[in-house]
C-alpha beads as a LAMMPS data file, in Angstrom:
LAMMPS data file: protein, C-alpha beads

381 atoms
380 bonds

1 atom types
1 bond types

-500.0 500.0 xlo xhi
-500.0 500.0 ylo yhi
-500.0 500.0 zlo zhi

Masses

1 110.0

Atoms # bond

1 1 1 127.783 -282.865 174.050
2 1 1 125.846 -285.819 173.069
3 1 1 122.638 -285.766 171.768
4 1 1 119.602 -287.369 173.526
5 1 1 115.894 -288.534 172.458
6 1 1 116.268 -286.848 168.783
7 1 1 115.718 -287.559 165.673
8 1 1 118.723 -289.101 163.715
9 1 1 119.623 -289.225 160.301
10 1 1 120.172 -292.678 160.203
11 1 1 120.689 -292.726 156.391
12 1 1 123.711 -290.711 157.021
13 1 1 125.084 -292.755 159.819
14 1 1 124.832 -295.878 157.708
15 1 1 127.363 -294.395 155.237
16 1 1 129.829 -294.975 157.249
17 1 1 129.791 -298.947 157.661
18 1 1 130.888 -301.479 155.439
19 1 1 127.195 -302.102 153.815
20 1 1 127.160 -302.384 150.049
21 1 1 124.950 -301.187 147.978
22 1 1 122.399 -298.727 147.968
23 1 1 120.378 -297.095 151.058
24 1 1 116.401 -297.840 150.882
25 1 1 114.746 -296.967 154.071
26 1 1 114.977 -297.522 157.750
27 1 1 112.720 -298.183 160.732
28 1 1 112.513 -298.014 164.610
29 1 1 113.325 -301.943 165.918
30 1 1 112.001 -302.996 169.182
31 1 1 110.853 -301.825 172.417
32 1 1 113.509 -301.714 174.583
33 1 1 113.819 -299.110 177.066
34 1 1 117.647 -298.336 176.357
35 1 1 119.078 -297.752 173.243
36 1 1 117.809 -296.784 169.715
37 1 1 117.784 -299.340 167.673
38 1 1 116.950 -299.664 163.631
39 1 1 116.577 -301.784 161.148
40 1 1 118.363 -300.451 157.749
41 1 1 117.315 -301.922 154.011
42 1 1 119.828 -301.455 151.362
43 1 1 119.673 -302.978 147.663
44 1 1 122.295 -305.394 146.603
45 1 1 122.012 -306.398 143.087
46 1 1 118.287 -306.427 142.940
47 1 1 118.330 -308.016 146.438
48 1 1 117.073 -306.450 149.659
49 1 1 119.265 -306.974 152.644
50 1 1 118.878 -305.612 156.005
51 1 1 120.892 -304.607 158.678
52 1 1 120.513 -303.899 162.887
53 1 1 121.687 -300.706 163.017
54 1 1 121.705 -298.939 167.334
55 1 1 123.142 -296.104 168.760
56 1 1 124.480 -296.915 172.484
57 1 1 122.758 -295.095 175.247
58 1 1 125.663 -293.378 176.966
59 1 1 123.718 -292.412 179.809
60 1 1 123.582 -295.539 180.875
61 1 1 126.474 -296.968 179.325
62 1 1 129.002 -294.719 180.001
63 1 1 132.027 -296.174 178.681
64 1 1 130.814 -297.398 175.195
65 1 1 133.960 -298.578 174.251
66 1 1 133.955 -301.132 177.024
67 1 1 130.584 -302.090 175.957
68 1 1 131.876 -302.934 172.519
69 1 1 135.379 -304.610 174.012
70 1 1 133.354 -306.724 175.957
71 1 1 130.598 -307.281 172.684
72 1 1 133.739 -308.087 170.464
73 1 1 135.216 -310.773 172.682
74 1 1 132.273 -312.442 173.341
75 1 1 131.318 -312.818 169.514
76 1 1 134.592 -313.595 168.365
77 1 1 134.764 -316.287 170.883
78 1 1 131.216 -317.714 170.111
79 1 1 131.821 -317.235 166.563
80 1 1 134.974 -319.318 166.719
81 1 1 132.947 -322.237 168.343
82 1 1 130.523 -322.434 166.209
83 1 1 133.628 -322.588 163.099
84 1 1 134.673 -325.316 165.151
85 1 1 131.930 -327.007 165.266
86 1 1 131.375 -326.268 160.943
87 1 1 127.829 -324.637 161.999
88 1 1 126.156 -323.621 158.325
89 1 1 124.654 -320.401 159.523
90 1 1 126.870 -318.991 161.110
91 1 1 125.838 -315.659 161.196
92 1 1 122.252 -316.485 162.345
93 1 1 123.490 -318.345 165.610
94 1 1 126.067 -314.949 166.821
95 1 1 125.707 -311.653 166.639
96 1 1 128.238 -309.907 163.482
97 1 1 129.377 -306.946 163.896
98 1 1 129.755 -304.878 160.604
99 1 1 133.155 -302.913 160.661
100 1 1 132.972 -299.070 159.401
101 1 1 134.788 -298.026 156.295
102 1 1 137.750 -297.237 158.513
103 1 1 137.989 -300.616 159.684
104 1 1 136.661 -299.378 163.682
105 1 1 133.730 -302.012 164.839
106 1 1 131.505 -299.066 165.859
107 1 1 131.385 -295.247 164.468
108 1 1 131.142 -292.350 166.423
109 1 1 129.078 -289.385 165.324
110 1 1 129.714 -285.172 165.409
111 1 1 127.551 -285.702 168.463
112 1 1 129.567 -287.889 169.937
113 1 1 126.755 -291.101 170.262
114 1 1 128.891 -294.240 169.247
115 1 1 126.738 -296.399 166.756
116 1 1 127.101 -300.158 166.200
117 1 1 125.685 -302.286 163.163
118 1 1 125.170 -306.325 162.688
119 1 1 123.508 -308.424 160.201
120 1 1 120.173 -308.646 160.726
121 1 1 118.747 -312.069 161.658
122 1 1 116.217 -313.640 158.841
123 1 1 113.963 -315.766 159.736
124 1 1 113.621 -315.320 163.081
125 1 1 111.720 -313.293 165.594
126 1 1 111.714 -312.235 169.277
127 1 1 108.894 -312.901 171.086
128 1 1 107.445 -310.382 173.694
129 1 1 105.358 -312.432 175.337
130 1 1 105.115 -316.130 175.743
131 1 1 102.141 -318.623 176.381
132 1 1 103.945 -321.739 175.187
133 1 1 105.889 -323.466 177.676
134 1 1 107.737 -325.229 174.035
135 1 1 108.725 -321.807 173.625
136 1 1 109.950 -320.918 177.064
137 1 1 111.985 -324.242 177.047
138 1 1 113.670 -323.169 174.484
139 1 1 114.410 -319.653 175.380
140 1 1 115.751 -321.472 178.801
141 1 1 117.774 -323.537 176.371
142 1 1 119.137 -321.314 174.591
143 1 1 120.036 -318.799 177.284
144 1 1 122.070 -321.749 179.241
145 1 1 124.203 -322.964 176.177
146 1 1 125.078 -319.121 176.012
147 1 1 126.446 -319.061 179.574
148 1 1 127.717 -322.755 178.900
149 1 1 129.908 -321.764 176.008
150 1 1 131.173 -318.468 177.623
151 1 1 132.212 -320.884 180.549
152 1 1 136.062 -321.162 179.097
153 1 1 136.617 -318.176 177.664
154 1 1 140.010 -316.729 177.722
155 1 1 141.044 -314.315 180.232
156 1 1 141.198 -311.383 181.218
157 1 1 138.229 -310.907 183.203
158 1 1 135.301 -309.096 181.391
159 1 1 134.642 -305.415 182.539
160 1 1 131.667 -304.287 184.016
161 1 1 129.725 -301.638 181.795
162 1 1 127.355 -301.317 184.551
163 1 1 128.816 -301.919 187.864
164 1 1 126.529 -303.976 190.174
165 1 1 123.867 -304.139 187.611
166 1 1 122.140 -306.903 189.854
167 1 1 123.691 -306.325 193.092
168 1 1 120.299 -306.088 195.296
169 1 1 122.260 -304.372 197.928
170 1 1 123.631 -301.317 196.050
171 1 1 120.245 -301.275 194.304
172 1 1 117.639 -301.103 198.046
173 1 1 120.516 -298.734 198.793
174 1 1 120.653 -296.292 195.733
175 1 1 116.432 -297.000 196.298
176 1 1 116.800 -295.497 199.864
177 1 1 118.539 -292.612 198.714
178 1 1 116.047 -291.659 196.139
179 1 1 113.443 -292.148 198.729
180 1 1 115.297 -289.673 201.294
181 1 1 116.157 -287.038 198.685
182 1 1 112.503 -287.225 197.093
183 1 1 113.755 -285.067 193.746
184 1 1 110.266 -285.076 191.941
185 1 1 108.092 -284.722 194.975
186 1 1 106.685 -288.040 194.713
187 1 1 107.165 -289.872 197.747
188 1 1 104.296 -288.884 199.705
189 1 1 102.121 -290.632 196.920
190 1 1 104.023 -293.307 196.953
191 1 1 104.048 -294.567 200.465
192 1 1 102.659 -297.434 200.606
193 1 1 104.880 -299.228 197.389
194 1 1 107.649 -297.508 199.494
195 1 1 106.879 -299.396 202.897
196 1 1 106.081 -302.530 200.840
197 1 1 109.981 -302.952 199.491
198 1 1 110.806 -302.363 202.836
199 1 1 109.052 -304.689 204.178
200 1 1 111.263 -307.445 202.142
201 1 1 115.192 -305.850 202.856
202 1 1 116.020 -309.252 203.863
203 1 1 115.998 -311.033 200.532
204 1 1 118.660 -308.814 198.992
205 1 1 121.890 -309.916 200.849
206 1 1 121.086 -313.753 200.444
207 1 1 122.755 -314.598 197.421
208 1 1 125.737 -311.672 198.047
209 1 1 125.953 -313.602 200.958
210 1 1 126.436 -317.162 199.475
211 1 1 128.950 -315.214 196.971
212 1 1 131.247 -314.357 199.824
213 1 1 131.283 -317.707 201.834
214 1 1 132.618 -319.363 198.411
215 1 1 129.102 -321.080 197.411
216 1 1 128.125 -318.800 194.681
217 1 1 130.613 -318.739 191.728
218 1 1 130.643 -315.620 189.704
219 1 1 129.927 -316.775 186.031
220 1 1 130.494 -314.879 182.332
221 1 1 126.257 -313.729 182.252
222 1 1 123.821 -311.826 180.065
223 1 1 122.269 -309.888 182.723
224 1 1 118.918 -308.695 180.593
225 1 1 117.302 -312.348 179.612
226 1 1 114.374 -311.319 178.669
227 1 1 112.529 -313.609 176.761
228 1 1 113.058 -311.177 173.476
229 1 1 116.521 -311.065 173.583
230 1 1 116.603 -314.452 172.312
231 1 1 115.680 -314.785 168.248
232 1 1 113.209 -317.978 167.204
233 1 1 113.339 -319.958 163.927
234 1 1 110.093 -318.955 162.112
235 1 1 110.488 -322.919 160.995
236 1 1 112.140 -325.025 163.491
237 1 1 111.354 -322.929 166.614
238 1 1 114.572 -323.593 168.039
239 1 1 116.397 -321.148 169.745
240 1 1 119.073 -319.386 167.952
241 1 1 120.774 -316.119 168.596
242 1 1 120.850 -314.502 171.572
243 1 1 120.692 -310.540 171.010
244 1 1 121.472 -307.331 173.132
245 1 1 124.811 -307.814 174.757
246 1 1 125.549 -304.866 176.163
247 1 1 125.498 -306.172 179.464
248 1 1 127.503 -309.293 179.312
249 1 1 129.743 -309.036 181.672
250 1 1 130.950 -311.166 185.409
251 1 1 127.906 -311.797 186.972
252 1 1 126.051 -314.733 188.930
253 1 1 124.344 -317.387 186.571
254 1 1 120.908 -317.493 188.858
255 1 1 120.745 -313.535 187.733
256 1 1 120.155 -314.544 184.220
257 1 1 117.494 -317.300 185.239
258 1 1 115.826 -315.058 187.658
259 1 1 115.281 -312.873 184.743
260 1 1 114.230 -315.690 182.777
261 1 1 111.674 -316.522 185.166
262 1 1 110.232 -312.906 185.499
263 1 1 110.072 -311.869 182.031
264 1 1 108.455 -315.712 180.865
265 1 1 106.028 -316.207 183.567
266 1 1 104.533 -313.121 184.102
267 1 1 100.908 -313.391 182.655
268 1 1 100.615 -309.774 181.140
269 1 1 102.965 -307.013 179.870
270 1 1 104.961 -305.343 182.453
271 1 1 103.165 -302.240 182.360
272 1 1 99.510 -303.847 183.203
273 1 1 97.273 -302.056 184.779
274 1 1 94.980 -304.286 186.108
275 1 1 96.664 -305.620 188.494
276 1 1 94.663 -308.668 188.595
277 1 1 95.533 -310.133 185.308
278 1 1 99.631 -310.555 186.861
279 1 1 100.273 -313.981 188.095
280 1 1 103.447 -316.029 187.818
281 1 1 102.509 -319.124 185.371
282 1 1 103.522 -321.715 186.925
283 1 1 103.405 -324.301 183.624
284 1 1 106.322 -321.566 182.337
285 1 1 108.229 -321.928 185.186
286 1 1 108.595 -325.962 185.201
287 1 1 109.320 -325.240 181.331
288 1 1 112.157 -323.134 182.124
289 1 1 113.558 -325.028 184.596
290 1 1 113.916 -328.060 181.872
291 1 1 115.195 -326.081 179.291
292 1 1 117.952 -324.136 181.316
293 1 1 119.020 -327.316 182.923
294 1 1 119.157 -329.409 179.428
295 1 1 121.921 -327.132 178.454
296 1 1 123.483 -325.681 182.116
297 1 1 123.120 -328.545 184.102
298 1 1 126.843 -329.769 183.293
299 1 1 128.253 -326.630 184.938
300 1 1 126.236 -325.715 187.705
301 1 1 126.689 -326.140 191.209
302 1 1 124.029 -327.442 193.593
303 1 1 123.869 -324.218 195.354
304 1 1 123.336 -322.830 191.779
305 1 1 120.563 -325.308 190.949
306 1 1 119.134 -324.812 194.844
307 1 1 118.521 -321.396 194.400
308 1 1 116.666 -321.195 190.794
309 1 1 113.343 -320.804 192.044
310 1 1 114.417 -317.794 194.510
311 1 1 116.431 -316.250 192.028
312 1 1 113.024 -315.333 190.159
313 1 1 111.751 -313.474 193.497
314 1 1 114.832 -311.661 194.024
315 1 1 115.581 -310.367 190.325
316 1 1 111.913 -309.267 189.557
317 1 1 112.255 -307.866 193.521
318 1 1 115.030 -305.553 192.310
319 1 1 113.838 -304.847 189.277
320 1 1 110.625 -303.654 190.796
321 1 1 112.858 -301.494 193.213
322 1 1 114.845 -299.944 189.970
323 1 1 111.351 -298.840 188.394
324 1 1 110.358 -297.195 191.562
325 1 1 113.567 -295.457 192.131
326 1 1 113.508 -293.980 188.611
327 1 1 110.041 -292.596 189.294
328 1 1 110.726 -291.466 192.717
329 1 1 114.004 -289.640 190.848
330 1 1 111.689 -287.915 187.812
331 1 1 112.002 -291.064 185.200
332 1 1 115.475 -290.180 184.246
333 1 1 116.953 -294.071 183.147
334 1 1 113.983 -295.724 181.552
335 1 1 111.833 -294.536 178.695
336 1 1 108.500 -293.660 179.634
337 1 1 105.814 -293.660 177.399
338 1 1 102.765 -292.104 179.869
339 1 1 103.182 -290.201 183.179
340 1 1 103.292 -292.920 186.051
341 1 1 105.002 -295.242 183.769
342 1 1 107.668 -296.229 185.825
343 1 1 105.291 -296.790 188.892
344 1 1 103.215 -298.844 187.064
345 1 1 105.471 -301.280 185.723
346 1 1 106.913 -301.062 189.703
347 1 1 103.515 -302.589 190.548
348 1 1 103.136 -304.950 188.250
349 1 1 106.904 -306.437 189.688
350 1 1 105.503 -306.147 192.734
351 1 1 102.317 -308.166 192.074
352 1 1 104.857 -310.999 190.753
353 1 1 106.923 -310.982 193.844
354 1 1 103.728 -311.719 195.550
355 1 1 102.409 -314.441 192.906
356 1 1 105.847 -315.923 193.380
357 1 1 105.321 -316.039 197.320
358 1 1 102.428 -317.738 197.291
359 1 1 103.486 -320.106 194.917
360 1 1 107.142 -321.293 196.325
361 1 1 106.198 -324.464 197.947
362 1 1 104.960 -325.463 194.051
363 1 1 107.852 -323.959 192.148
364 1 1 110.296 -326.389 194.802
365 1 1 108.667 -329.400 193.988
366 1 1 109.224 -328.733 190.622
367 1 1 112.394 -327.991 190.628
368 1 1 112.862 -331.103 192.694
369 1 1 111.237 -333.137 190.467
370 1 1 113.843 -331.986 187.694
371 1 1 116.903 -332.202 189.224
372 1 1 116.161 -335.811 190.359
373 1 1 118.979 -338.203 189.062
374 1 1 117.175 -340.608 186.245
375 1 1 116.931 -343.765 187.061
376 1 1 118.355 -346.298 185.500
377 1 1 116.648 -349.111 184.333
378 1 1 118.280 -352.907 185.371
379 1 1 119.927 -354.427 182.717
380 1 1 119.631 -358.194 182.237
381 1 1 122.755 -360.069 181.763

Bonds

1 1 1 2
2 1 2 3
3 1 3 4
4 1 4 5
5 1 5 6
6 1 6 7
7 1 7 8
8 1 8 9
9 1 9 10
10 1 10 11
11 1 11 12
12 1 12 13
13 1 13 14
14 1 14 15
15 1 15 16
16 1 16 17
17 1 17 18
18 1 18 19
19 1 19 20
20 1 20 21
21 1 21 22
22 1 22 23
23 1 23 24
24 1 24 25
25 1 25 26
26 1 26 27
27 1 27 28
28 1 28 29
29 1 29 30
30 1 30 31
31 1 31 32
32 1 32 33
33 1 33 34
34 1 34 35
35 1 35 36
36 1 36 37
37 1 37 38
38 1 38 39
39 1 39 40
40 1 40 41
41 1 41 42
42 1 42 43
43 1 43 44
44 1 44 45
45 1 45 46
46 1 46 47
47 1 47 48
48 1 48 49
49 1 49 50
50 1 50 51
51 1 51 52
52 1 52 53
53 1 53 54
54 1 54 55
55 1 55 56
56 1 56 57
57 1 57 58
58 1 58 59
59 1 59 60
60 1 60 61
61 1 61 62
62 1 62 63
63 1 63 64
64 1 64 65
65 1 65 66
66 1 66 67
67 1 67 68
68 1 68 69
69 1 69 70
70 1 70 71
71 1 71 72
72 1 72 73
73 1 73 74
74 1 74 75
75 1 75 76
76 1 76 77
77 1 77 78
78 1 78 79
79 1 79 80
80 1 80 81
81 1 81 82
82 1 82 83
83 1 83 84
84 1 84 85
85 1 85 86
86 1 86 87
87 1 87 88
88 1 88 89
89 1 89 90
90 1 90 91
91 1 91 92
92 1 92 93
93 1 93 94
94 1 94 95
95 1 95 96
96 1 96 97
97 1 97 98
98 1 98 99
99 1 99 100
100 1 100 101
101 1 101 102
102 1 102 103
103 1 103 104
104 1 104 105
105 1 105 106
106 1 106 107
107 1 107 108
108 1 108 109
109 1 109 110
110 1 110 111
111 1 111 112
112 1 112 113
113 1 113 114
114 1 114 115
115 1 115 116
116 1 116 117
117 1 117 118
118 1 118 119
119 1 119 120
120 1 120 121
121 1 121 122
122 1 122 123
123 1 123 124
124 1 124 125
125 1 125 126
126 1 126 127
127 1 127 128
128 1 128 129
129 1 129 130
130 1 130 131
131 1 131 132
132 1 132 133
133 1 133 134
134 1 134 135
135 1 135 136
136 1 136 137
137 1 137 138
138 1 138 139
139 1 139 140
140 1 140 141
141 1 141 142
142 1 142 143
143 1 143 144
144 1 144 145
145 1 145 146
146 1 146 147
147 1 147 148
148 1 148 149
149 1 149 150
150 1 150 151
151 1 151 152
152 1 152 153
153 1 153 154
154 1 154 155
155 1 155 156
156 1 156 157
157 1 157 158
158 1 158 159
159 1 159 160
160 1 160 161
161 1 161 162
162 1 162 163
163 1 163 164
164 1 164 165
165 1 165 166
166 1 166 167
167 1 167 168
168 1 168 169
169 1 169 170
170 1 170 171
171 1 171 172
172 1 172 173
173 1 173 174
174 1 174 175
175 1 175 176
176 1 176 177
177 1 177 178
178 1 178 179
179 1 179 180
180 1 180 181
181 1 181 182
182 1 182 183
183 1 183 184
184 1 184 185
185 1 185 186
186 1 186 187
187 1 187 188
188 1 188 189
189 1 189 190
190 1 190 191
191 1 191 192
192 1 192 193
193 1 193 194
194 1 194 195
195 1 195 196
196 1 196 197
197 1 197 198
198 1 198 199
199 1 199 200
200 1 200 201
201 1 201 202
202 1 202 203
203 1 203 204
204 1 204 205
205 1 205 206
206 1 206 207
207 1 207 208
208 1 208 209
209 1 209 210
210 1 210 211
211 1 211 212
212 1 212 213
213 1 213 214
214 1 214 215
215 1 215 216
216 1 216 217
217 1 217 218
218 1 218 219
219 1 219 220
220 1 220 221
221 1 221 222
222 1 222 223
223 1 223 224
224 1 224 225
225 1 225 226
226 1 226 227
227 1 227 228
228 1 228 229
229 1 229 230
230 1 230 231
231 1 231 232
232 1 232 233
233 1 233 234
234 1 234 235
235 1 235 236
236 1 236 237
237 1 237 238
238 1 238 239
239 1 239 240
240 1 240 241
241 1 241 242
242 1 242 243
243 1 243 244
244 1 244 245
245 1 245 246
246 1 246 247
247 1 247 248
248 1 248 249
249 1 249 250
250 1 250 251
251 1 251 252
252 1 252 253
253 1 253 254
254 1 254 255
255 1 255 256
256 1 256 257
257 1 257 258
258 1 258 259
259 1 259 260
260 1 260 261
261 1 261 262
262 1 262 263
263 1 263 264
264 1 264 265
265 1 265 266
266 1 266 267
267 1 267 268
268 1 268 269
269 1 269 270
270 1 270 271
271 1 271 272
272 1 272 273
273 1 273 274
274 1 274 275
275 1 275 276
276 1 276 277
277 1 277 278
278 1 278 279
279 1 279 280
280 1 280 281
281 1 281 282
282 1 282 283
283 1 283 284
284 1 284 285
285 1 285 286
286 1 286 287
287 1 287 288
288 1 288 289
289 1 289 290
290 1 290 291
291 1 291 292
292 1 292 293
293 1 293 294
294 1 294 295
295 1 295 296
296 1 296 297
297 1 297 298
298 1 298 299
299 1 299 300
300 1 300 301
301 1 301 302
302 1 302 303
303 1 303 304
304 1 304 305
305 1 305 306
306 1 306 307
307 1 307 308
308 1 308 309
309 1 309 310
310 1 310 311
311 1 311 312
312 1 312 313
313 1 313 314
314 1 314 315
315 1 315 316
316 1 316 317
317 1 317 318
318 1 318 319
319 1 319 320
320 1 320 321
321 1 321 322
322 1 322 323
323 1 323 324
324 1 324 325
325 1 325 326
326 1 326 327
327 1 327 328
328 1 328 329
329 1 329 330
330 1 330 331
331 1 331 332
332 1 332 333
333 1 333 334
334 1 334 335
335 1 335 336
336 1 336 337
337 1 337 338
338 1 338 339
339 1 339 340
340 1 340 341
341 1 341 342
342 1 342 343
343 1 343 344
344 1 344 345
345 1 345 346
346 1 346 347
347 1 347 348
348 1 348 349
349 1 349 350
350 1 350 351
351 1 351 352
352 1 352 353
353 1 353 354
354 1 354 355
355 1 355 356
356 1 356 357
357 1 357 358
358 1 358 359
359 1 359 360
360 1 360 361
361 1 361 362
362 1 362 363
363 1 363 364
364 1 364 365
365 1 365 366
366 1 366 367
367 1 367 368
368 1 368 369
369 1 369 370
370 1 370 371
371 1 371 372
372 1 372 373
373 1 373 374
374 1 374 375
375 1 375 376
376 1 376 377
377 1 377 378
378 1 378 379
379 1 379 380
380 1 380 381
């Protein structure tokens, strides 16, 4: 039986990977809403090194070890690039997973929780929240060289370790459902957010759509690009790890930029209150849009590039829809840290949506503006 939302000895579980040296302390590591995560300090020689150590949330990933098949493929393959390419710091620019003492690439406890560790990133940082559209560039960047360089890599086809993560239809459906079987008795106080998803069904089919005519090609994707999952140079500010892979897997490339453009725009924290402090920044947006095209453009389709801009209504739409449905079903998928978390943070997605509405006609132009071919200048002969 595994063993949920307790305390771990963390100490203990580090004895068991390849980490020399001698155990100093450890600490909670982000905010996600998933997994536990840690950062472990050992001594080495007088030294202090750290390490990322996380146990995998098996209630949402329930078949860890394709969460780590998938992890280790996608590493390796990056990691080979980049030894291609005779990058210096290596293990700054990829994830590296530390093998146990047994030689496995993740450990599984008495509980049975499977634990994973890397090398922890120095002199970096992930950003929760981002004013500087320098900074959102280059999470854009960053995010489109990682779907560029998964572009060739070598078959088979990745696994899903959530199926239809994104998929807006099986998510307004799976919505519906909690809706009709109303398991916390919350519905009736919920109404109105209820009738306003339902208000905008029609959005959720249009890329699925596209997918099945042949327009939409399914690409190797992150699927969780928020703007902390990519580590900054303290220094050079450049973009250069992206973190939290667990949900790499086949997926549409406009997922990972509609992500992009809800979790960098948004004008608050996603669990606001006051409603009237969320807006979609539109500055951000025209920032992302240069920095994921600098590095995807090469690959991209035009229906891919057309459909950027909706992309950000569509993912923050359904990920709106996935907070509700969690509170409607008693907050059993994402941490909550208050009662009515999950409705709040629903509202706040909500508020986007609309911020993103009223702003369209702006967010084309900009994308027209930089997808136009440059032109060239006449050369005298």
């Amino acid at each position: 039986m595994l063993i949920m939302n307790t305390v771990h000895d963390v100490a203990e579980i580090t004895s068991h990977f390849q980490m020399p040296g001698d155990y100093i302390s450890h600490r909670p590591c982000g905010n996600g809403h998933i997994n536990d995560t840690f950062v472990a300090a050992f001594s080495q020689g007088g030294n202090r090194v750290r390490y990322i150590v996380q146990r995998i949330n098996q209630l949402v990933f329930r078949q860890p070890e394709v969460v780590m098949d998938n992890i280790i493929r996608v590493t390796t393959h990056l990691a080979d690039k980049l030894r291609l390419a005779n990058e210096p710091e290596l293990h700054r620019r990829v994830l590296t997973l530390i093998p146990c003492r047994n030689g496995n690439l993740w450990h599984c406890d008495d509980a049975g929780n499977h634990w994973r560790a890397y090398i922890y990133i120095e002199g970096a940082s992930a950003h929760d929240h981002v004013d500087s559209p320098v900074l959102a560039r280059e999470a854009a960047r960053s995010f489109g060289g990682f779907q560029k360089a998964l572009v060739d890599l070598p078959g088979p086809r990745l696994r899903d370790t959530i199926p239809n993560f994104h998929n807006a239809r099986v998510r307004f459906n799976t919505f519906q459902e909690a809706v009709n079987n109303d398991a916390a008795g919350r519905v009736a106080a919920c109404r109105q957010d209820i009738d306003w998803i339902m208000e905008r069904e029609e959005m959720v089919d249009v890329l699925l759509d596209l997918h099945e005519r042949g327009d939409l090609p399914e690409r190797i994707t992150h699927n969780d690009t928020k703007i902390n999952n990519v580590m900054i140079d303290n220094v050079s500010g450049e973009g250069i790890c992206i973190m939290d892979l667990d949900t790499v897997m086949p997926g549409f490339a406009l997922y990972d930029f509609g992500d992009l453009i809800r979790t960098t725009t948004i004008s608050c924290a996603e669990d606001e209150r006051d409603l009237n402090r969320v807006q979609m920044r539109l500055p951000l947006y025209e920032a992302l849009v240069s920095g994921y095209l600098s590095s995807a453009n090469d690959f991209l389709t035009d229906c891919e590039r057309e459909h950027l801009g909706f992309s950000g209504k569509l993912i923050t739409f359904t990920i709106g829809m996935r907070f509700l449905t969690d509170h409607l079903n008693g907050d059993t998928y994402f941490k909550i840290h208050r009662p009515n978390h999950n409705l709040e943070r629903f509202r706040v997605q909500a508020k986007m949506v609309e911020s993103i509405e009223e702003q369209e006609d702006a967010m084309a132009e900009a994308l027209e503006q930089a997808t136009k071919p440059r032109r060239r200048h006449a050369v005298r002969v």
